[in-house]
C-alpha positions as CSV (number, residue, x, y, z in Angstrom):
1,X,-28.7,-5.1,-59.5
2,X,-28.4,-8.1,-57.6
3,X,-24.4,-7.5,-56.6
4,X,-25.6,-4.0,-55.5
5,X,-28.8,-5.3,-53.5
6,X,-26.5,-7.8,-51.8
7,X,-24.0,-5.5,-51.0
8,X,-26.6,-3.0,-49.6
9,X,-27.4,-6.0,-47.1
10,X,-24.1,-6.9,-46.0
11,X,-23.3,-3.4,-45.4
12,X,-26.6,-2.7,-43.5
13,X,-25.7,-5.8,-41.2
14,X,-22.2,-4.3,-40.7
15,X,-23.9,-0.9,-39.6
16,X,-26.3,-2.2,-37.0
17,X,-23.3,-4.6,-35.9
18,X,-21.4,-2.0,-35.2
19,X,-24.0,0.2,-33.8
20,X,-24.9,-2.3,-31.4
21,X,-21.1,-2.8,-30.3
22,X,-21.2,0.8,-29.9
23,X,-23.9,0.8,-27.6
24,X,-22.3,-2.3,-25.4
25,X,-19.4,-0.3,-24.9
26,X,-21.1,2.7,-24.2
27,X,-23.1,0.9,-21.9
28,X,-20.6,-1.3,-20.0
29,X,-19.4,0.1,-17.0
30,X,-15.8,2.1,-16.9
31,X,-12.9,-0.5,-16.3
32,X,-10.8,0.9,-13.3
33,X,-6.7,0.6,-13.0
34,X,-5.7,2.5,-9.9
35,X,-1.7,3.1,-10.6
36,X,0.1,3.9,-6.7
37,X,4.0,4.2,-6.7
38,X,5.5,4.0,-3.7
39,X,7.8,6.6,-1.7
40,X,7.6,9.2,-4.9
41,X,7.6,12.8,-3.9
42,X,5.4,15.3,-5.0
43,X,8.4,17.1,-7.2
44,X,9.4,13.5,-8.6
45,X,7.8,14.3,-12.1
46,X,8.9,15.9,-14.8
47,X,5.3,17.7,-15.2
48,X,5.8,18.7,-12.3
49,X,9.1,21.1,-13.1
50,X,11.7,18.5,-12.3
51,X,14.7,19.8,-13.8
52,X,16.5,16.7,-14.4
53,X,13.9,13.8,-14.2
54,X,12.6,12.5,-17.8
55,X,8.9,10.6,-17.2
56,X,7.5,11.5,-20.6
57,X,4.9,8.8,-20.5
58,X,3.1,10.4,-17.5
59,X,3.8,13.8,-18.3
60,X,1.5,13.1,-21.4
61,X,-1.2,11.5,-19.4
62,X,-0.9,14.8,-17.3
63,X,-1.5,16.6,-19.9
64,X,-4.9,14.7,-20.4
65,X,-5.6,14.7,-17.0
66,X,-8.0,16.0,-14.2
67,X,-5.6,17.3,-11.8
68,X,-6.0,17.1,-7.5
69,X,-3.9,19.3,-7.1
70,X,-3.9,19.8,-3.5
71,X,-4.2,16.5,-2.8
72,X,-3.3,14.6,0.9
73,X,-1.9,11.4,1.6
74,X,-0.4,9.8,5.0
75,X,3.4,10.8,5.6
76,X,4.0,6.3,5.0
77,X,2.8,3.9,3.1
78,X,0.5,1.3,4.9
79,X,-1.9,4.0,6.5
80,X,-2.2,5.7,2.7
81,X,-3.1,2.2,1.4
82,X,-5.6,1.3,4.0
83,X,-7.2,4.5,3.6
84,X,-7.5,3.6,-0.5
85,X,-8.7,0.4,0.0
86,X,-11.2,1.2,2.9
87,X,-12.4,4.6,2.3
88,X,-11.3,5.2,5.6
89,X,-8.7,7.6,7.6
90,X,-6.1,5.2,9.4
91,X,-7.1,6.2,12.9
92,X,-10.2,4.6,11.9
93,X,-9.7,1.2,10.2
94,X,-6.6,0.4,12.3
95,X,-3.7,0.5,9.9
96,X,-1.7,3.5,10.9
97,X,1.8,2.4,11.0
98,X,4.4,-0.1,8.7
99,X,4.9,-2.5,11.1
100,X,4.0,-4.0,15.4
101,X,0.7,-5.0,14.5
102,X,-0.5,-2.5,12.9
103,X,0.1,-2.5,9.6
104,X,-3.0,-4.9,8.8
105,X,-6.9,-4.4,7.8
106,X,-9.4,-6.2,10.4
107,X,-11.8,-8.7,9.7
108,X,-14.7,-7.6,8.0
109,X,-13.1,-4.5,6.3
110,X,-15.3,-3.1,3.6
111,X,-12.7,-2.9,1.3
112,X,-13.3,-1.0,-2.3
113,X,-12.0,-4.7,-4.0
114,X,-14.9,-6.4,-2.8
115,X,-17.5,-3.7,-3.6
116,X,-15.9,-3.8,-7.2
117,X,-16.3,-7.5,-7.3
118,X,-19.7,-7.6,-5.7
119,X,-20.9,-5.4,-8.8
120,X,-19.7,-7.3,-11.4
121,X,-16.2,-6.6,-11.7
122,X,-13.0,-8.5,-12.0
123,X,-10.5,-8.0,-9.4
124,X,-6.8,-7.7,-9.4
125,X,-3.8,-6.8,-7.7
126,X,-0.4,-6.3,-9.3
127,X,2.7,-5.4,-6.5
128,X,2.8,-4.2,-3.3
129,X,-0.4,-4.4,-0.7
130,X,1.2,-3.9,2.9
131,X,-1.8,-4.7,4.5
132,X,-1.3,-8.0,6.6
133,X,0.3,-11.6,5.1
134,X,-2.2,-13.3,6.8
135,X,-5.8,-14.2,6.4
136,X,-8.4,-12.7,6.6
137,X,-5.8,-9.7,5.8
138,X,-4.6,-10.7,2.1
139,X,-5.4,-9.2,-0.8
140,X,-7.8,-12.5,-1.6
141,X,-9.7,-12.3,1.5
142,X,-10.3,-8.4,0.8
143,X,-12.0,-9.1,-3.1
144,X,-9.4,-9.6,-5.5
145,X,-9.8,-12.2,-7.6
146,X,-6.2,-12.8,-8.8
147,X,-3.2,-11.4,-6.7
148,X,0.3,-11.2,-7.4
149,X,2.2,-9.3,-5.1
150,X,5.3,-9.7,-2.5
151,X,5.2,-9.8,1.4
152,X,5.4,-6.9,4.2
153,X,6.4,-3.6,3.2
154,X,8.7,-4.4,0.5
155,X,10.6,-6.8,-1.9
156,X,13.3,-8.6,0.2
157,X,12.1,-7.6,3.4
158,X,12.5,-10.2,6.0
159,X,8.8,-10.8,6.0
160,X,9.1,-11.4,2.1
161,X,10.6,-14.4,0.4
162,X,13.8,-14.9,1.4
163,X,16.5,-13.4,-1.3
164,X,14.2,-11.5,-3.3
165,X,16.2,-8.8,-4.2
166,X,13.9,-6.9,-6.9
167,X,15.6,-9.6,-9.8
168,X,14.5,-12.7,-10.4
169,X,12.3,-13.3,-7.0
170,X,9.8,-15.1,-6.0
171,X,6.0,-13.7,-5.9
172,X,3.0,-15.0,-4.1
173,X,-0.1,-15.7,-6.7
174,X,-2.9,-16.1,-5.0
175,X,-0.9,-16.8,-2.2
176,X,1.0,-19.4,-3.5
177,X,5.0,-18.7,-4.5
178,X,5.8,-18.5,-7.8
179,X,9.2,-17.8,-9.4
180,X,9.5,-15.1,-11.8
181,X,12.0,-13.9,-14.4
182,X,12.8,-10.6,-14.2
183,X,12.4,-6.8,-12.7
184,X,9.4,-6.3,-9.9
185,X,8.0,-3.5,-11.8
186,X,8.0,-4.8,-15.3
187,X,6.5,-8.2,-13.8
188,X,3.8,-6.2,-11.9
189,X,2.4,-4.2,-15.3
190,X,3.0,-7.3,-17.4
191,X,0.9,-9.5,-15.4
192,X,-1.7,-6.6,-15.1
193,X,-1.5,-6.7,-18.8
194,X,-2.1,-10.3,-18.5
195,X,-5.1,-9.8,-16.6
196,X,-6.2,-7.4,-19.1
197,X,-5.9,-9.7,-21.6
198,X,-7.9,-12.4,-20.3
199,X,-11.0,-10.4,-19.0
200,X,-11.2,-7.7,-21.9
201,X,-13.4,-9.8,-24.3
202,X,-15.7,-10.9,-21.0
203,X,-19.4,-8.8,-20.2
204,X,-17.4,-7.7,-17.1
205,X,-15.6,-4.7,-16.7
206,X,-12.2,-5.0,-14.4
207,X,-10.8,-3.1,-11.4
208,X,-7.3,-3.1,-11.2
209,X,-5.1,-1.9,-8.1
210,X,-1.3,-1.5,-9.6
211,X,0.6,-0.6,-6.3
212,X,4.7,-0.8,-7.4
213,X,7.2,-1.1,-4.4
214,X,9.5,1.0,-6.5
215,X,11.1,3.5,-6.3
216,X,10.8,2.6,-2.7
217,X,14.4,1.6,-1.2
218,X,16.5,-0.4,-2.0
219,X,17.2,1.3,-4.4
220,X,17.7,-1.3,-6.8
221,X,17.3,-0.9,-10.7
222,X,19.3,-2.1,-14.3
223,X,22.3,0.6,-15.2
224,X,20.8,1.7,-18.3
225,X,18.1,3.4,-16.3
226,X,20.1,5.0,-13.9
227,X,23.1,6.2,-16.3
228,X,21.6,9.2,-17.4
229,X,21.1,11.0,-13.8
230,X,24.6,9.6,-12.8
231,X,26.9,12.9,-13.6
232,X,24.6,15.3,-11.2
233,X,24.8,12.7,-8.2
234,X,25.5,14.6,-5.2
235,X,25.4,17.6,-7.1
236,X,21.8,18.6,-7.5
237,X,19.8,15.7,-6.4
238,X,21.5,12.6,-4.1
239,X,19.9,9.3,-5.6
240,X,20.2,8.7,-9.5
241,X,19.4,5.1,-8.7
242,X,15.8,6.2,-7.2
243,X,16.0,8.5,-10.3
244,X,16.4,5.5,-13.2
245,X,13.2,3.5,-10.9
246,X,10.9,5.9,-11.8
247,X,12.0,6.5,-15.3
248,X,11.7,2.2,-15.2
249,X,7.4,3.4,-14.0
250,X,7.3,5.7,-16.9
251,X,8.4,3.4,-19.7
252,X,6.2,0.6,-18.2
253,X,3.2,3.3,-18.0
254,X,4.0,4.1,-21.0
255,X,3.7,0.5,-22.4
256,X,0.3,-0.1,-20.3
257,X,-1.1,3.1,-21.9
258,X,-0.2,1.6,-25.9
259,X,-1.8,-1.8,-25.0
260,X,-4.7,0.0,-23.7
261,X,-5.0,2.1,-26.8
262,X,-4.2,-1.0,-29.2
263,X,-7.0,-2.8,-27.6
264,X,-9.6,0.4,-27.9
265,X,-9.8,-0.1,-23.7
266,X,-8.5,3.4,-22.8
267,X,-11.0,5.7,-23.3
268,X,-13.7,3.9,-21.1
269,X,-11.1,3.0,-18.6
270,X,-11.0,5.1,-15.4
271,X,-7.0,5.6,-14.8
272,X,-5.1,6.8,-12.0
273,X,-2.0,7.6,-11.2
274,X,-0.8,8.8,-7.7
275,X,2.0,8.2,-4.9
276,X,1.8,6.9,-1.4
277,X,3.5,9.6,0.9
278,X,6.2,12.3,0.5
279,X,9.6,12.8,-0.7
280,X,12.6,10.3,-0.2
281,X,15.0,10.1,-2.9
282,X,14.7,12.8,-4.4
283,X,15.6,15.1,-2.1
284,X,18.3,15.3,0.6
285,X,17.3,14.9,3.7
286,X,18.3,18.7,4.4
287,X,16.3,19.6,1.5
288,X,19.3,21.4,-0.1
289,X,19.7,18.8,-2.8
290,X,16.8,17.8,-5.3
291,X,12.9,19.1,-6.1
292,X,10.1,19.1,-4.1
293,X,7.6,21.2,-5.8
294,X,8.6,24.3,-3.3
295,X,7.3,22.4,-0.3
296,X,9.5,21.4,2.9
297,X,9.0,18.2,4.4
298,X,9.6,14.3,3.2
299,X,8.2,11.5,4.4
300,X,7.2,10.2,7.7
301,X,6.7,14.4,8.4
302,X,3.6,16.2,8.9
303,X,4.5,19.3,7.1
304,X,3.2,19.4,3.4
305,X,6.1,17.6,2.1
306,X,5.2,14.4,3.7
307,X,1.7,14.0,2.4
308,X,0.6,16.2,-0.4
309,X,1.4,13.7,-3.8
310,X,0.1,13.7,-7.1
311,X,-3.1,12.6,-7.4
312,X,-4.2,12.4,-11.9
313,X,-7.3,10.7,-13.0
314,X,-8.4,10.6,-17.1
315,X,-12.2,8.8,-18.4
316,X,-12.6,10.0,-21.8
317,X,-15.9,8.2,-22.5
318,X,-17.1,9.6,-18.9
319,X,-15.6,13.3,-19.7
320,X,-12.6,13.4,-17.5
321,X,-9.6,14.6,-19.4
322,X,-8.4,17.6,-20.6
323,X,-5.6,18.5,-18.6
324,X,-7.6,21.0,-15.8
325,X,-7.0,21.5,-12.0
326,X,-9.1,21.1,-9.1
327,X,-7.7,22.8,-5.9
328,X,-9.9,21.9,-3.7
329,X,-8.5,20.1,-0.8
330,X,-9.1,16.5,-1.0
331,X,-7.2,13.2,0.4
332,X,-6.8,9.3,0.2
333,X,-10.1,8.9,1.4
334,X,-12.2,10.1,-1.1
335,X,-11.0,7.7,-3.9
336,X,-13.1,4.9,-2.7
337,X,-16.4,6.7,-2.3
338,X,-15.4,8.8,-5.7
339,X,-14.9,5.8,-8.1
340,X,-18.0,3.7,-6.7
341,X,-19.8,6.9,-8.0
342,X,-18.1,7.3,-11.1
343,X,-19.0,3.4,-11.6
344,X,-22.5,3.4,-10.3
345,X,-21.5,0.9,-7.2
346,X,-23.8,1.5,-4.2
347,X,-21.7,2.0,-1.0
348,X,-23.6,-0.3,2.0
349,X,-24.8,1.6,5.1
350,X,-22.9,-0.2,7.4
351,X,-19.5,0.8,5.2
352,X,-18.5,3.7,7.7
353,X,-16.7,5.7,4.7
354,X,-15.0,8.9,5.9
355,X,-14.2,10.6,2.6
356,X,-16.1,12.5,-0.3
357,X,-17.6,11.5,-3.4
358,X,-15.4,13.8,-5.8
359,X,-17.2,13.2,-8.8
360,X,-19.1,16.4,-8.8
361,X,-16.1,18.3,-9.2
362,X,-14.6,15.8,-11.8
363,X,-17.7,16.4,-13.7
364,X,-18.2,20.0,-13.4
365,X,-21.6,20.1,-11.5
366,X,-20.0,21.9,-8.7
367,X,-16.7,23.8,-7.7
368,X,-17.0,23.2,-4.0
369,X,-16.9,20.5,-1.5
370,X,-18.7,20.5,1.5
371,X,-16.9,21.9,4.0
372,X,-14.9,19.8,6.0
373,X,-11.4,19.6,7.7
374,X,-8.9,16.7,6.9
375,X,-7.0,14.7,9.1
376,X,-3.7,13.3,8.8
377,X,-3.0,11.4,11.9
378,X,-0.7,8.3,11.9
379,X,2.0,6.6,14.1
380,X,5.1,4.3,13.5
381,X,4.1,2.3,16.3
382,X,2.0,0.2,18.1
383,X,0.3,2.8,19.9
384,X,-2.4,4.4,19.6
385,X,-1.5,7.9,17.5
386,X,-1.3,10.6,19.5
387,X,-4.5,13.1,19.5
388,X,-2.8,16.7,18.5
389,X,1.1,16.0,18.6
390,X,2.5,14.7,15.4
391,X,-0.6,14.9,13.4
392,X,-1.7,17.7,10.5
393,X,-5.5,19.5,10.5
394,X,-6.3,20.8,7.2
395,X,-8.9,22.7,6.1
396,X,-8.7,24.9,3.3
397,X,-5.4,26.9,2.8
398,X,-4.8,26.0,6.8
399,X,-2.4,23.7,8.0
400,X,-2.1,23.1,11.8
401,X,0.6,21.2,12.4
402,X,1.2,19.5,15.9
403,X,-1.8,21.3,17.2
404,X,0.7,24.8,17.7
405,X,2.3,25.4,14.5
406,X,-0.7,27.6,11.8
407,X,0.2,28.1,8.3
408,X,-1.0,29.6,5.5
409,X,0.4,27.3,2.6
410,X,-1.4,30.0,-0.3
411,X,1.4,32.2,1.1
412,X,3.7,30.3,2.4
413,X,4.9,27.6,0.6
414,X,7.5,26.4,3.2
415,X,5.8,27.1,6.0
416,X,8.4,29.1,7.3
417,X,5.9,31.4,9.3
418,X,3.8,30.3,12.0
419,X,0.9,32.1,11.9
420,X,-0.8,30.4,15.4
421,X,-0.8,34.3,17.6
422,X,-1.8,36.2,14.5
423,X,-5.0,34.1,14.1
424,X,-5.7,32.0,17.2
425,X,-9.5,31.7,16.1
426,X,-8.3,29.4,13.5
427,X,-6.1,27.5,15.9
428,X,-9.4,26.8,18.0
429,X,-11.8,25.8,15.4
430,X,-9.0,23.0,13.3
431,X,-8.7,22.0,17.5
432,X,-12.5,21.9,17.8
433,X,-13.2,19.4,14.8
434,X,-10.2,17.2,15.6
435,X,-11.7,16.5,18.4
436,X,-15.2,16.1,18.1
437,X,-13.6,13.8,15.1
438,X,-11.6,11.7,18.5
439,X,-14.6,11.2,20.0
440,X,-16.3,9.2,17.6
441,X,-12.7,7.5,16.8
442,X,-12.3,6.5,20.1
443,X,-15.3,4.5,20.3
444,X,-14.4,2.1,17.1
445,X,-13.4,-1.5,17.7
446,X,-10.4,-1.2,15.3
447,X,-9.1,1.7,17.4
448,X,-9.0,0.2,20.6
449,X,-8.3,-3.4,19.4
450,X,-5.2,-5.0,17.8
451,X,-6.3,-6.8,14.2
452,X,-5.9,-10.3,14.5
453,X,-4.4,-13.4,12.4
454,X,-6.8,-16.0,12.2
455,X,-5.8,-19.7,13.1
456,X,-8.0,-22.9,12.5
457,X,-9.4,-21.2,8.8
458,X,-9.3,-23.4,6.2
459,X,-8.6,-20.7,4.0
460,X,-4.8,-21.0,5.7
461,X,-3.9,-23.9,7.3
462,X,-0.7,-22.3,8.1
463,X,0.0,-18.4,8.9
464,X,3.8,-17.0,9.4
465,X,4.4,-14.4,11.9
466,X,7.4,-12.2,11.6
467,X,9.5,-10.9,14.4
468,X,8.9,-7.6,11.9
469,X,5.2,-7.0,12.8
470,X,6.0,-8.3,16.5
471,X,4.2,-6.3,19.0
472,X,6.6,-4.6,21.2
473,X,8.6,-1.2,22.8
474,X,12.0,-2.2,20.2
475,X,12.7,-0.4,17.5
476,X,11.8,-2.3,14.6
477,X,14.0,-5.1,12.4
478,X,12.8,-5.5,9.3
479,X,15.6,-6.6,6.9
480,X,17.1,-10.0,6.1
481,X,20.5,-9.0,6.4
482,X,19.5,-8.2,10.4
483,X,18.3,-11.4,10.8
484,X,21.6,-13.2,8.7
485,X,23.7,-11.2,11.2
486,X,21.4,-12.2,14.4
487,X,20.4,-8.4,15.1
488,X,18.3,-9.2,18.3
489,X,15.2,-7.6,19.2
490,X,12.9,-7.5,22.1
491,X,9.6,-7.3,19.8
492,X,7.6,-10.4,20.7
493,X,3.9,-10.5,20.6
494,X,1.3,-11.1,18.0
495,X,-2.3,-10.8,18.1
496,X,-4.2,-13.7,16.9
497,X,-7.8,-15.3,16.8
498,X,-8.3,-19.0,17.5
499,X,-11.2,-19.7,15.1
500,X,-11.7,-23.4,15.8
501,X,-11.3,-25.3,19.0
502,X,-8.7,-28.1,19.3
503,X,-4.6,-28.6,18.9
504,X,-2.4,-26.4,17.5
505,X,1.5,-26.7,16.8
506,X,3.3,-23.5,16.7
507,X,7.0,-23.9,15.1
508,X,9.6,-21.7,16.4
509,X,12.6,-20.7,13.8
510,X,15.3,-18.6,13.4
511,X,15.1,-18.6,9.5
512,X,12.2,-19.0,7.3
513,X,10.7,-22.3,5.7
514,X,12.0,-21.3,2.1
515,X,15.8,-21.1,3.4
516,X,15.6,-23.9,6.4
517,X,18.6,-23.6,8.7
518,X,19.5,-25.1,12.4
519,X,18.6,-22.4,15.1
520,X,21.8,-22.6,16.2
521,X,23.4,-22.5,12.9
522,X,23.3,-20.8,9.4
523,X,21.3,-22.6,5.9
524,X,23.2,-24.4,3.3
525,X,21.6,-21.7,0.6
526,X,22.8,-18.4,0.7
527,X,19.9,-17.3,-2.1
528,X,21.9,-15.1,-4.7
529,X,24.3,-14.5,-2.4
530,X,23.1,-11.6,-0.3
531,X,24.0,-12.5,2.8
532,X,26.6,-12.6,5.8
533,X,25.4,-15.4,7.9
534,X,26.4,-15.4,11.7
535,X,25.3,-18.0,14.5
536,X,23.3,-16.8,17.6
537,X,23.6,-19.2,21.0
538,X,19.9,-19.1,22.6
539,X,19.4,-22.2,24.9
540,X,15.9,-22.2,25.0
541,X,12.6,-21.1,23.5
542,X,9.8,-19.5,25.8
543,X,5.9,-19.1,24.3
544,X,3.0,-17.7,26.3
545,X,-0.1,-18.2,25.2
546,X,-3.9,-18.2,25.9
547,X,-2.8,-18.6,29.5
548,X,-0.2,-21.4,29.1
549,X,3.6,-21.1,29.8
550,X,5.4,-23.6,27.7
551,X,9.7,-23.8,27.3
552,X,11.7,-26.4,25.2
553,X,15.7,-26.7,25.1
554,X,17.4,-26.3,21.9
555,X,19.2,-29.0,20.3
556,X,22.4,-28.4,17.9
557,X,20.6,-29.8,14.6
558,X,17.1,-28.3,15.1
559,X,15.7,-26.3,12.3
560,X,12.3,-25.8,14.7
561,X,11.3,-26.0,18.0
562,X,7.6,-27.5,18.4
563,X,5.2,-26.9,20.5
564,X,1.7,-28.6,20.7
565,X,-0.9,-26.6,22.5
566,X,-5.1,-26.6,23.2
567,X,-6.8,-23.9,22.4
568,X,-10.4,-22.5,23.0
569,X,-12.0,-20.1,20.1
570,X,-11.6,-16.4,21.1
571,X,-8.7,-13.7,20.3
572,X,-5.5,-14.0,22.4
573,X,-1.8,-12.6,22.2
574,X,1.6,-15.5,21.4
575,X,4.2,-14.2,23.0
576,X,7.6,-15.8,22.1
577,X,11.2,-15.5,22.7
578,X,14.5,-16.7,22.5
579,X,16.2,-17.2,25.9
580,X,20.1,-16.7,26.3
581,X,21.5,-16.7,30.0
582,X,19.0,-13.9,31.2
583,X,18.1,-11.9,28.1
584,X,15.4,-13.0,26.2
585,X,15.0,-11.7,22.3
586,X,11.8,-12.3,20.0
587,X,11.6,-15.4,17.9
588,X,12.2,-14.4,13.9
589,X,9.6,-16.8,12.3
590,X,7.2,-18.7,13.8
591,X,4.5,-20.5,11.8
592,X,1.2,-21.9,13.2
593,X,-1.0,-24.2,12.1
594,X,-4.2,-26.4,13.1
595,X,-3.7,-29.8,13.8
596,X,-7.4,-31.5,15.0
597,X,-10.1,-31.4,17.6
């Protein structure tokens, strides 16, 4: 009687134990991991009737899924990203194109990281961000707690660490460089893993953003994941390369979904999967090779090819699975507003959020949105985007495309048929709401202003600029083996913010810090050998800045040319160039850093 007595104790302690752990996990809010691959079509998925790709990993998650399935993106990546991170269209929060300036979130961007964080949540980003190197622009100045991720638009890009080459490379944690061993996607879900592992057991719930550079070019990935899709090169799709990167995703997917399961995190874990623009790889650029889902268009393209994407979210504990579809139209935008709800996270007043809270469709309370039109206007340039040319109005099954070209994508897939004379009515109202939507756009700070760098922030003593994101009328450089050959471009301004008074020194390079080299000359290190090194013959270096006009001579055996300047607080352009005879080219790196009062 006594055994049994005892034993009735125990297991009533064990009950209310686990009761109670029940009711903690029940009541702790949903854990977030936002999954965004980068240049992966809308047909780049097996669930989505690719005929030769394998992704059985996400194809199972599809099948558990809530589906967007008319779902709307930017035709490139940075102005999708900002709009994920800000809750805002590009147009609006300043980031609409990859490079020139405007390819970075201002200062004091609400960013759906901090809101997260500010709530109770740990923060972390695993990959690619593309949304300024500099403070206050880095991932760590927009609420994440731990980032590891690469420079610029992508690994090996001359912004990045020089000789990262998607092996082996060098990663900035917390924006400090770090050598890692292996391939960027399996170290970007490992050290998500990581960061699972070492917040899972806390009272906190995490947020995780998990944006991979692949399958993004180059197109660089181990043999045995390309091998299978090898024998139909050419033949019915052009890239088996881009084809093995995203079967590289699904097995790591695959592997973060098992740890998540093994750990009993998955079912109150929010998780999403989605892409950042249109086609590329996996589809010719004549569309005669490859899938896309029955659409025309890739990316960097208005028509539906270049921004409608997969968009798949699963909560079991919150009632989000199933494998359903939602067709209502809905974009980029919404996410922020959409998960705050879905995690209880008030959204301040002063937040400015363009999209839609979706969780009333996710949740079944509704089948409609309010009605609204979306707009999808970027520009790979400096300049401001054009108002009607180049952009796409949606609303409903309606696409108006460069303000003259009407389609009705329920019937016309391919847009083959413009539709504008048949119903001009439509043409007029999509018109109507873009602009009434200009004029309010045109009246923002980050539309009419460039965002800045900050110098004098103790947060960086010293930012690097990039003849990549140089301000300018060139067309863009933006790889390492342009600047190894000495590809000259006229691209030479950058916007910055002089936060404290005093002296500056502003170094003038032709190679980076990491791989030092005479101007005049090539580095001893050839990292990996990747590169064909070739002298350039400036004589002089030119900056203008904050009103001052200051030239030095070159010397053989200089790695920098320095230049010591005074400058007041306020925002002002560098301008800086190389000068050879009478052509004058931007300067490739230039770092600049406070020196005192």
């Amino acid at each position: 009687m006594k055994f049994l007595n005892k034993f009735i104790i125990i297991l009533s302690v064990v009950l209310f134990s686990s009761r109670l752990n029940a009711q903690n996990n029940h009541q702790k809010k949903p854990n977030v991991i936002l999954i965004l691959t980068d240049d992966q079509g809308i047909g780049d998925l097996g669930c989505h009737g690719n005929p030769w790709l394998k992704t059985p990993n996400i194809d199972t998650f599809y099948k558990e899924s809530v589906r967007f399935i008319d779902y709307h993106v930017s035709p490139v990546c940075t102005p999708t990203r900002g709009a994920l991170i800000t809750g805002q269209y590009p147009i609006n929060n300043g980031a609409w194109a990859t490079f020139k300036g405007r390819d970075a979130l201002s200062k004091n961007a609400i960013s759906i990281a901090s809101l997260f964080k500010q709530n109770g949540y740990k923060t972390g980003l695993f990959g690619k961000w593309h949304l300024g190197d500099n403070y206050p622009s880095r991932p760590t100045d927009m609420g994440f707690d731990v980032a590891i991720h690469h420079l610029a638009g992508g690994v090996g890009e001359l912004s990045d660490y020089w000789g990262n080459n998607y092996f082996d490379d060098t990663y900035y944690v917390n924006n400090q460089p770090k050598k890692f061993k292996g391939y960027c996607t399996d170290i970007w879900f490992k050290e998500a893993i990581k960061f699972i592992d070492n917040v899972k057991d806390s009272e906190e719930p995490f947020f995780i953003y998990l944006p991979t550079n692949a399958p993004h070019s180059p197109h660089y990935v181990a043999d045995k994941y390309a091998a299978p899709y090898k024998a139909l090169e050419n033949i019915a799709y052009p890239n088996a390369n881009f084809f093995g990167m995203i079967a590289n995703i699904d097995e790591n997917f695959g592997k973060l979904e098992e740890y998540l399961k093994q750990n009993n995190i998955a079912d109150n874990t929010i998780l999403i999967f989605m892409t950042d623009n249109g086609a590329t790889g996996g589809i010719s650029r004549d569309g005669k090779m490859g899938y896309n889902m029955g659409l025309r268009g890739r990316k960097t393209q208005h028509i539906e090819g270049g921004h409608r994407v997969p968009f798949f979210i699963r909560w079991k504990d919150g009632n989000v699975k199933g494998g359903w579809d939602i067709n209502e139209v809905t974009a980029h935008i919404d996410v922020l507003p959409t998960l705050a709800s879905l995690c209880n996270i008030p959204i301040p007043d002063n937040a400015q959020i363009d999209g839609l809270d979706l969780s009333p469709l996710i949740k079944k309370t509704t089948t409609k949105l309010k009605e609204r039109t979306v707009f999808v206007h970027n520009r790979q340039d400096w300049k401001k985007p054009l108002d009607v040319e180049k952009t796409c109005l949606i609303k409903d099954n309606w696409r108006l495309v460069n303000g003259n070209e009407l389609y009705q994508i329920d019937k016309d897939r391919k847009q083959k048929n413009n539709v504008a004379d048949k119903y001009p009515e439509k043409v007029t109202q999509l018109l109507s709401a873009n602009n009434a939507f200009l004029q309010e756009v045109k009246t923002r700070k980050e539309y009419n202003e460039f965002p800045s760098f900050i110098i004098g922030n103790a947060n960086q003593k010293e930012i690097k600029l990039t003849i990549q994101h140089a301000i300018g009328d060139d067309r863009p450089i933006y790889k390492p083996e342009q600047v190894a050959v000495g590809v000259k471009n006229t691209n030479n301004t950058h916007a910055l913010e002089v936060e404290k008074e005093g002296v500056y020194q502003i170094s003038c390079r032709r190679w980076p810090k990491e791989c030092p080299g005479p101007i005049l000359g090539i580095p001893e290190e050839n990292p990996k050998n990747l590169y064909n090194y070739k002298t350039i013959s400036p004589k002089k270096v030119r900056i203008h800045i904050a009103n001052q006009i200051l030239e030095k001579d070159i010397y053989p055996t200089e790695n920098e040319v320095l230049f010591t300047v005074n400058l007041e607080k306020g925002k002002t352009f560098l301008v800086n160039d190389f000068i050879e005879g009478d052509k004058k080219y931007g300067v490739y790196y230039t770092y600049v850093k406070y020196l005192e009062n």
